[in-house]
C-alpha positions as CSV (number, residue, x, y, z in Angstrom):
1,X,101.6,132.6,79.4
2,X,99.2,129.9,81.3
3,X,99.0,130.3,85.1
4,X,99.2,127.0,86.5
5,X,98.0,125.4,90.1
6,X,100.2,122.9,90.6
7,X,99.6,120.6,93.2
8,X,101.7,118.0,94.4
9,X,104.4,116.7,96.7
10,X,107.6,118.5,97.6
11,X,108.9,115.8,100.3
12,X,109.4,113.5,101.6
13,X,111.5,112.5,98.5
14,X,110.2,109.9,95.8
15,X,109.6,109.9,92.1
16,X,106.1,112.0,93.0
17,X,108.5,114.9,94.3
18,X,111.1,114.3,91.5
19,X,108.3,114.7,88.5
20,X,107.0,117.7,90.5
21,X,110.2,119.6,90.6
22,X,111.5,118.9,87.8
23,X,108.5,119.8,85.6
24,X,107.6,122.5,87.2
25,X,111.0,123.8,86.7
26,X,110.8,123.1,83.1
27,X,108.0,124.9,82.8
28,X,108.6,128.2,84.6
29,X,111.5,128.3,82.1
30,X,109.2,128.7,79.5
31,X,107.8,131.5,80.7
32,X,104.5,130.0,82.4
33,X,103.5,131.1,86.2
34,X,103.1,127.8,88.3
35,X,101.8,128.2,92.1
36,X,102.7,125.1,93.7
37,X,100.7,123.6,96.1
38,X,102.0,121.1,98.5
39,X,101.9,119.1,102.0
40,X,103.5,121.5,104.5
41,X,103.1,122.2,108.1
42,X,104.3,126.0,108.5
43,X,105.9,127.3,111.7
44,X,103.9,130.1,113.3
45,X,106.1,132.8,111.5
46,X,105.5,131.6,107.9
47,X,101.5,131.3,108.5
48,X,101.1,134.9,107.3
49,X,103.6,134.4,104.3
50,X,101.2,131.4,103.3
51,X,98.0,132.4,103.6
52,X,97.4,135.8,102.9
53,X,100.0,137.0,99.6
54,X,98.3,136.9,97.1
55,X,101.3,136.6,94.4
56,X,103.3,133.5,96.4
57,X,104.0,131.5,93.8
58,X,103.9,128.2,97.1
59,X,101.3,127.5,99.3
60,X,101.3,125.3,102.1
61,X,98.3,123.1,103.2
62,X,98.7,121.6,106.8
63,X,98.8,117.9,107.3
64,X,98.1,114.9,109.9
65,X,100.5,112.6,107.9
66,X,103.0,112.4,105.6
67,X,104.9,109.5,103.9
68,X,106.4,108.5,100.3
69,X,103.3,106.6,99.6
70,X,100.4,108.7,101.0
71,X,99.7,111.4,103.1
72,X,96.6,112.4,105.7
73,X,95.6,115.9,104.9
74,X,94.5,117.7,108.4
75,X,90.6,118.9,108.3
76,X,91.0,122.4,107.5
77,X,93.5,121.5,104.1
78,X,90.5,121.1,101.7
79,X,89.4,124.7,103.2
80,X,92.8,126.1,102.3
81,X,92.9,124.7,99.0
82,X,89.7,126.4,98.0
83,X,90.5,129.5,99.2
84,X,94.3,129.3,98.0
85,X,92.5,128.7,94.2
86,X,89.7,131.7,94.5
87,X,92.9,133.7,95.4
88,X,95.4,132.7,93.4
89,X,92.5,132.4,89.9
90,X,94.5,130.0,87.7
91,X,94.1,129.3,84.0
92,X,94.3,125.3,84.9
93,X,94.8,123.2,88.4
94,X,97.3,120.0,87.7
95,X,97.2,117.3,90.4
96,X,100.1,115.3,90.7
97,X,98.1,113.0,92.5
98,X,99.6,112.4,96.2
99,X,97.4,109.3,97.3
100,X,95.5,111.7,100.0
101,X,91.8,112.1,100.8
102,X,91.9,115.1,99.2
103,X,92.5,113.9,95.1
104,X,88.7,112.7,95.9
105,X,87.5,116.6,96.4
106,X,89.7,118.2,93.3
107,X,86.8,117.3,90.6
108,X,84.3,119.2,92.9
109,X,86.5,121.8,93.7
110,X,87.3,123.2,90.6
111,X,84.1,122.6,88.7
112,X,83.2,125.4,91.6
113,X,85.5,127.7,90.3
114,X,84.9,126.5,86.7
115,X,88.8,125.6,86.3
116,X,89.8,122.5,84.1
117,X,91.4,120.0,86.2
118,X,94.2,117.7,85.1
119,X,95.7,114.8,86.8
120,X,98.9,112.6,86.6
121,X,98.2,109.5,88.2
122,X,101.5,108.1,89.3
123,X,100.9,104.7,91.3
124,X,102.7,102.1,90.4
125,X,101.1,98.8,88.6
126,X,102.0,95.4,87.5
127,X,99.0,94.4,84.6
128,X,99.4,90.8,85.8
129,X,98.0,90.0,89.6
130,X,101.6,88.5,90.5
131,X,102.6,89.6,94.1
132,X,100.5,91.0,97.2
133,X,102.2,94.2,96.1
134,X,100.8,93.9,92.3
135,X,97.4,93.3,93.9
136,X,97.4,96.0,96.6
137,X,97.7,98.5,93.4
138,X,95.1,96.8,91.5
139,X,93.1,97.8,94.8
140,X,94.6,101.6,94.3
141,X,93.5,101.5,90.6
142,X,90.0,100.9,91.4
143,X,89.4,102.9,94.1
144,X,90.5,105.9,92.5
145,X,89.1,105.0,89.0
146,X,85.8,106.4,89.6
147,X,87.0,109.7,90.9
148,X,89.3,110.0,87.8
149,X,86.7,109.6,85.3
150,X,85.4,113.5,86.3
151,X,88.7,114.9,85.7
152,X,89.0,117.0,82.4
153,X,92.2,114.9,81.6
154,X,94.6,112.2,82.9
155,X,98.0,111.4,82.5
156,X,99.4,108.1,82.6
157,X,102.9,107.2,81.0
158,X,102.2,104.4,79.2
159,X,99.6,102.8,77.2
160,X,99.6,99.9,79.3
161,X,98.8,101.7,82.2
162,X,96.2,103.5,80.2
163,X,94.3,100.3,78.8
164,X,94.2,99.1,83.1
165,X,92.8,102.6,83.6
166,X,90.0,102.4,80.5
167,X,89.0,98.6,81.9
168,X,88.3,100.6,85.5
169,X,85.5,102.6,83.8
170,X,88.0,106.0,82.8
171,X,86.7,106.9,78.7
172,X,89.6,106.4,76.5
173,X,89.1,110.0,75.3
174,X,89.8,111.8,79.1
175,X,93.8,109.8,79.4
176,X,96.6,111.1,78.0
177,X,99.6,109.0,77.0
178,X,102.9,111.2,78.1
179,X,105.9,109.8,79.5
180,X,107.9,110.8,82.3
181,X,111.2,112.7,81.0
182,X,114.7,113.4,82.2
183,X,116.9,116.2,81.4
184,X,119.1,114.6,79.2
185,X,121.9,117.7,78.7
186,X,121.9,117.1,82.7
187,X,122.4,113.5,82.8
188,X,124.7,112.7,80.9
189,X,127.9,110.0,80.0
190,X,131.1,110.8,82.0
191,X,133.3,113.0,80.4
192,X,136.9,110.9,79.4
193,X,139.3,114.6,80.4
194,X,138.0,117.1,83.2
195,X,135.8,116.0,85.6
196,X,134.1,118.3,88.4
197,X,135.0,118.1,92.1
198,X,131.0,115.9,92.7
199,X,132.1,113.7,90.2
200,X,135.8,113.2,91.9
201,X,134.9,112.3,95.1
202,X,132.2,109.8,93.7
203,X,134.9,108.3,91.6
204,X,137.2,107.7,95.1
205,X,134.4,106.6,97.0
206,X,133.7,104.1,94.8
207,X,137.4,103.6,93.8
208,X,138.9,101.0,91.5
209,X,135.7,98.1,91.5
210,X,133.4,98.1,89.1
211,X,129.9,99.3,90.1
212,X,126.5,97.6,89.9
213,X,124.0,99.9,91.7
214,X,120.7,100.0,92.5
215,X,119.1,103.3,93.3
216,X,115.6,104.0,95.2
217,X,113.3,103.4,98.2
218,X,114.4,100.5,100.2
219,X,110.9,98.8,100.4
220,X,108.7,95.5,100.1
221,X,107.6,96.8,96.9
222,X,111.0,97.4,95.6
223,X,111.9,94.0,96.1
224,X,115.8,94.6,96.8
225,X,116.2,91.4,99.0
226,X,116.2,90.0,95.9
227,X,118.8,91.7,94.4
228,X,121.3,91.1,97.3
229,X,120.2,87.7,97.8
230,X,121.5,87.0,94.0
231,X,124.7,89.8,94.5
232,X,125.5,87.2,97.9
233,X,125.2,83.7,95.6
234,X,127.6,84.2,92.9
235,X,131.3,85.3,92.2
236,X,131.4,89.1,92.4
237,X,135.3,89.4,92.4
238,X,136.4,93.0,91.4
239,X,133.0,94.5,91.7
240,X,130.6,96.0,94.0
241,X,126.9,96.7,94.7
242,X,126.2,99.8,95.9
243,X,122.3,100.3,97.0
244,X,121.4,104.5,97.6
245,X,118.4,105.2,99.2
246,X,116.3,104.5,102.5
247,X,113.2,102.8,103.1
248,X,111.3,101.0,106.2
249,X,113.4,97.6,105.4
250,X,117.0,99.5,105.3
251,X,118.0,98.6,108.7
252,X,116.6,94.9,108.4
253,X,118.4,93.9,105.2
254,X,121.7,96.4,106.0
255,X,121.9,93.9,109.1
256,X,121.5,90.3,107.0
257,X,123.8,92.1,104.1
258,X,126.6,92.8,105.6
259,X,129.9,93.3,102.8
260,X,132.6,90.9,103.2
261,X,135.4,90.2,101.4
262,X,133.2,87.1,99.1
263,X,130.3,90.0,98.7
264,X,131.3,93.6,98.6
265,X,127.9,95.9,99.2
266,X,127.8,99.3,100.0
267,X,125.3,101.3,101.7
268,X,125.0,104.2,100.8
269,X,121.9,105.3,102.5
270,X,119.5,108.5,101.1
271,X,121.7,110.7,98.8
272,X,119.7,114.8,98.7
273,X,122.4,116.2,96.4
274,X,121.2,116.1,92.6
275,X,125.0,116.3,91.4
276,X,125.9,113.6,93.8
277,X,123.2,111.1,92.3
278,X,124.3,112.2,88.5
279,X,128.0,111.2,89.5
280,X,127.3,107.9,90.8
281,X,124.9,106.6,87.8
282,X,128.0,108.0,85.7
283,X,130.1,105.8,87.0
284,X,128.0,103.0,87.4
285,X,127.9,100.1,85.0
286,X,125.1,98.7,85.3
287,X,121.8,100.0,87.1
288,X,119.3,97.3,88.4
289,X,115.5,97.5,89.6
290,X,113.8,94.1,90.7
291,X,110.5,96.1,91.8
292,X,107.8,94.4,91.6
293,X,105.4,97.2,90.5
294,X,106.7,100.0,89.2
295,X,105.0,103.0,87.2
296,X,107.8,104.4,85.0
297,X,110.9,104.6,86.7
298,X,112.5,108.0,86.9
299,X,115.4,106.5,88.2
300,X,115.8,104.0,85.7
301,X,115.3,106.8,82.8
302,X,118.7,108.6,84.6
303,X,120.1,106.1,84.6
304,X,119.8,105.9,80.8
305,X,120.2,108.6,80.0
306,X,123.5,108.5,81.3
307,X,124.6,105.7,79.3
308,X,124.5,103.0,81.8
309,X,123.5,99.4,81.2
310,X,119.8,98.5,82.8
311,X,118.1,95.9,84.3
312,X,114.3,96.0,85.1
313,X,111.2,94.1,86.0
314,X,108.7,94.4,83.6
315,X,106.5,95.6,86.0
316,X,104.6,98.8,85.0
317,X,106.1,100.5,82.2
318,X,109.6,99.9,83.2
319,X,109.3,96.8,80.3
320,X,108.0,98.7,77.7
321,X,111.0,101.5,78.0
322,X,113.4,98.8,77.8
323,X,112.1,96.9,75.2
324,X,114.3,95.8,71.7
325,X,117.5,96.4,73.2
326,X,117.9,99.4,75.2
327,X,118.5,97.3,78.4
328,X,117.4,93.8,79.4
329,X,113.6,93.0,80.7
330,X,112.6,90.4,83.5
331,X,109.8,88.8,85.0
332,X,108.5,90.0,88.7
333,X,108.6,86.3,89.2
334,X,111.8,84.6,90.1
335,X,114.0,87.4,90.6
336,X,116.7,85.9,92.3
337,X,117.5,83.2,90.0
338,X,117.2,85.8,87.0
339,X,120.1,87.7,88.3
340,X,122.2,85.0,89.1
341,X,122.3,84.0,85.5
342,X,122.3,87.6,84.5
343,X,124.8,89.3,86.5
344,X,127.7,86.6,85.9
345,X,127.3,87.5,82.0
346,X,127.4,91.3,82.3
347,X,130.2,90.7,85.0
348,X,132.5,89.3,82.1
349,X,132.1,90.9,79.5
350,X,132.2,94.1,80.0
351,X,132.1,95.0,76.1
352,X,128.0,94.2,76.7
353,X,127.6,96.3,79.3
354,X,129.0,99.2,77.1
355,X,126.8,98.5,74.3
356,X,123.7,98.2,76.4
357,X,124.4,101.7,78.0
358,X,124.8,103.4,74.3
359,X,121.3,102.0,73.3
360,X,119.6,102.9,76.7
361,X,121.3,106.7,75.9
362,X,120.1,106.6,72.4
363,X,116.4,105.2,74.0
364,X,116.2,108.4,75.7
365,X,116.8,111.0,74.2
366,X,114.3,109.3,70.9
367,X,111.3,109.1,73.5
368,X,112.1,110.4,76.9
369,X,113.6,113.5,77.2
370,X,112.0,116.6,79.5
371,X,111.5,118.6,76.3
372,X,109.4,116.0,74.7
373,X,107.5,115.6,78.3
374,X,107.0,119.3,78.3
375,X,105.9,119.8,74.6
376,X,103.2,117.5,75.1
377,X,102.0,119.1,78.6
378,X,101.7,122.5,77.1
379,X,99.8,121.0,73.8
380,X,97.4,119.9,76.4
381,X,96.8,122.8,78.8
382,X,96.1,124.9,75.2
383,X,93.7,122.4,74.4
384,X,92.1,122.5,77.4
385,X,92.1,126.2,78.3
């Protein structure tokens, strides 16, 4: 059994806390120990639970800031950390990189207490300088590039993101190809007899029309002004758009998106319960992301997974997942016009949209399932230990 340090992001919700979770979960189920360390400001009562057991599988390390892109550790968190690891005396640290300060400190840290060090480097990339938002992360690359080269390992989820990476100065040899994963017995098809009581209240709520969705933070990056700028120009009789999640441009776009009878959108807003979000990509046709950057979707791998048709950007490694028919690719550039062509074809003929979601399924569960994800983590932490 490996004892693991895990450090990484428990809120505020993104695909950083969703890996986290979920693969931590995974792997206490094979019988490892994970400690996870995360961002947390603990009330007065919880400082002794925190800082002095010596077997708490959580610890908390005080912050100035925290957001779903970065956070601002407070001056005394690097402190913590150190001591949390002498206590604690894991087998291996993991840094789910959160975009703080602190990432810069782990390589010192535990060559200190002569631990290896792995990282997943999550940031989102487009290879091609296309937007302000593709080169703001070419800006994140390269300022973490240097720091990543004196980690033991790091994993990226796709061998375009690691070819960016080995440009940046990072040795081929220390990056680690393994995709993100979904639990594929979890999300899953809808059933065609019983359903559960989640799954029938989605199904009213979204009633008879059929459902084109997108799911995920409502931000520039995201690029969902797009998306409802092409839902708003064409004939969407008998459908809707539903858009779940929350972001800093929610309230803006909500206000210039209003559904009307020509344009039915639905806001769903920031959905916390996990068999709430299963039920709606069940009975969602067709999923759509128009990011334009993107690392690899979890979202979009749900999605898949349960058997709905996709749309990406080929930003990041969304493209590459997608590619020879398990959902249909395009360009960062020109988004709106894309979907205006696209959406009236998938629209009528539903037949397309059915096929599409069978290949995506079949996509997953041949490359990215959790138990491939985890397989491959644990080859690596015996290699390394």
């Amino acid at each position: 059994m490996t004892h693991i340090a895990w450090l990484g992001k428990k809120s505020p919700f993104c695909g950083n806390v969703s890996y986290g979770l979920s693969t931590t979960r995974a792997l206490k189920e094979r019988g490892h120990q994970v400690s996870f360390i995360h961002f947390d400001n603990p009330s007065t009562s919880d400082i002794s639970k925190t800082s002095l057991l010596a077997n708490d599988p959580d610890v908390s390390l005080p912050y100035l800031i925290k957001s779903q892109v970065y956070t601002i550790p407070s001056p005394r968190a690097q402190r913590e950390l150190r001591e949390s690891l002498d206590r604690l005396k894991p087998n291996i640290v993991h840094a789910s990189l959160t975009l703080s300060p602190l990432d810069f400190r782990l390589p010192d840290l535990c060559q200190q207490i002569h631990v290896p060090l792995i990282a997943t480097f999550h940031p989102p990339f487009d290879s091609k300088i296309r937007s302000l938002s593709a080169s703001t992360q070419q800006l994140t690359y390269q300022l973490y590039a240097p720091s990543l080269a004196r980690f033991d390992k790091v994993i990226v989820f796709s061998e375009i993101q690691a070819d960016v990476l080995n440009k940046l100065g990072v040795k081929e040899k220390k990056i680690e190809v393994i995709p993100n994963g979904v639990d594929a017995s979890l999300w899953t098809p809808k059933a065609e007899k019983s359903i559960e009581p989640v799954e029938k209240k989605v199904k009213e709520k979204l009633g008879k029309k059929r459902t084109f969705l997108y799911m995920g933070r409502i931000a520039t990056e995201k690029n969902v002004e797009a998306l409802l700028k092409a839902w708003k120009s064409i004939d969407t009789n008998g459908c809707q758009l539903v858009i779940v999640g929350d972001g800093p441009l929610r309230p803006t776009l909500e206000n210039n998106f209003l559904s009307t009878n020509d344009c039915q959108i639905l806001w769903w807003g920031y959905e916390a319960d996990l068999k709430t979000r299963v039920a709606l990509l069940k009975y969602t046709e067709v999923f759509i992301l128009p990011s334009l950057v993107e690392g690899l979707s979890i979202a979009l791998l749900e999605a898949m997974a349960t058997g709905t048709a996709c749309i990406a950007t080929d930003a990041g490694a969304d493209g590459e997942v997608l590619k020879n028919g398990a959902g249909i690719t395009i360009s960062t550039e020109g988004v709106t016009a894309q979907l205006k062509t696209l959406l009236p074809v998938l629209r009528e003929h539903q037949f397309l949209t059915s096929e599409l979601g069978r290949r995506a399924r079949q996509r997953v569960l041949e490359q990215y399932t959790l138990t491939h994800n985890i397989d491959s983590l644990e080859r690596l932490y015996r290699k390394l230990i």
